[in-house]
C-alpha positions in Angstrom: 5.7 -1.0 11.8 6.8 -4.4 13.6 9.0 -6.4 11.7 6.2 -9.4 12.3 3.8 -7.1 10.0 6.4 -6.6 7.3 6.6 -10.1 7.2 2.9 -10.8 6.5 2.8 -7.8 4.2 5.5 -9.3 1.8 4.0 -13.0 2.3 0.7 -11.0 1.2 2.0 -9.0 -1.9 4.1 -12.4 -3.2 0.6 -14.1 -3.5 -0.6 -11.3 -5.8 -0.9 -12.0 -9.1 1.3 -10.2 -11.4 -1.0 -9.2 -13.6 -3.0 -7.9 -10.9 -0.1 -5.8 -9.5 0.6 -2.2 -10.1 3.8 -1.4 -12.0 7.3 -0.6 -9.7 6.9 2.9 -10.8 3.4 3.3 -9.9 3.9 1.7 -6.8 6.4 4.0 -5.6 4.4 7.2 -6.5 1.8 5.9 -4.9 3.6 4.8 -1.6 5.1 8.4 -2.3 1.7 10.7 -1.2 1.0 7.4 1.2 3.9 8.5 3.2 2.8 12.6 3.1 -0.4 11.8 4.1 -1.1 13.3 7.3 -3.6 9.9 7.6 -0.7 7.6 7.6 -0.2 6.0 11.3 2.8 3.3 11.1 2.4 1.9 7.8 -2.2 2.2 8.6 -3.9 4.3 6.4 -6.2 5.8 9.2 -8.8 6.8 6.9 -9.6 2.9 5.6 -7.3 0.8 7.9 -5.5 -0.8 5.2 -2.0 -1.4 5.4 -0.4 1.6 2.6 2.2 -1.0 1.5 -0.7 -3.8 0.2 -3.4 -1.2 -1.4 -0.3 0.8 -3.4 0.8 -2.7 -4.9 -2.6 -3.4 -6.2 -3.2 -2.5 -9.4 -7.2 -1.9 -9.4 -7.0 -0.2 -5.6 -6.8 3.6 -5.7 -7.1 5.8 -2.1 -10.4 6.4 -0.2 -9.4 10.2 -0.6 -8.5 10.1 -4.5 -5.2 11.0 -3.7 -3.9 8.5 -6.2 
């Protein structure tokens, strides 16, 4: 992933809430199976388009193939 996007992604998850963010340890887990995911392109979730890092932070989100 381009520096540029990691950029945007942490300008993105510092204008989340905290209260609406999922815990460090959830997080990780989730960015965990993210990254063994054979649908994981650069950082893309190829099966929704979503950017792993910004869906595993939220606390409400979950996969689109109930991974986690």
């Amino acid at each position: 992933m381009a520096a540029d996007d990691l950029n945007k992604i942490e300008k993105y998850k510092e204008a989340i809430k905290p209260s609406d963010r999922a815990g460090d340890a959830e997080y990780e887990r989730r960015l965990s199976l993210c990254k063994g995911c054979d649908r994981l392109n650069a950082g893309t979730c190829n099966a929704c388009g979503c950017y792993v890092e910004l869906r595993a932070f939220m606390k409400g989100s979950e996969c689109p193939y109930k991974i986690w």
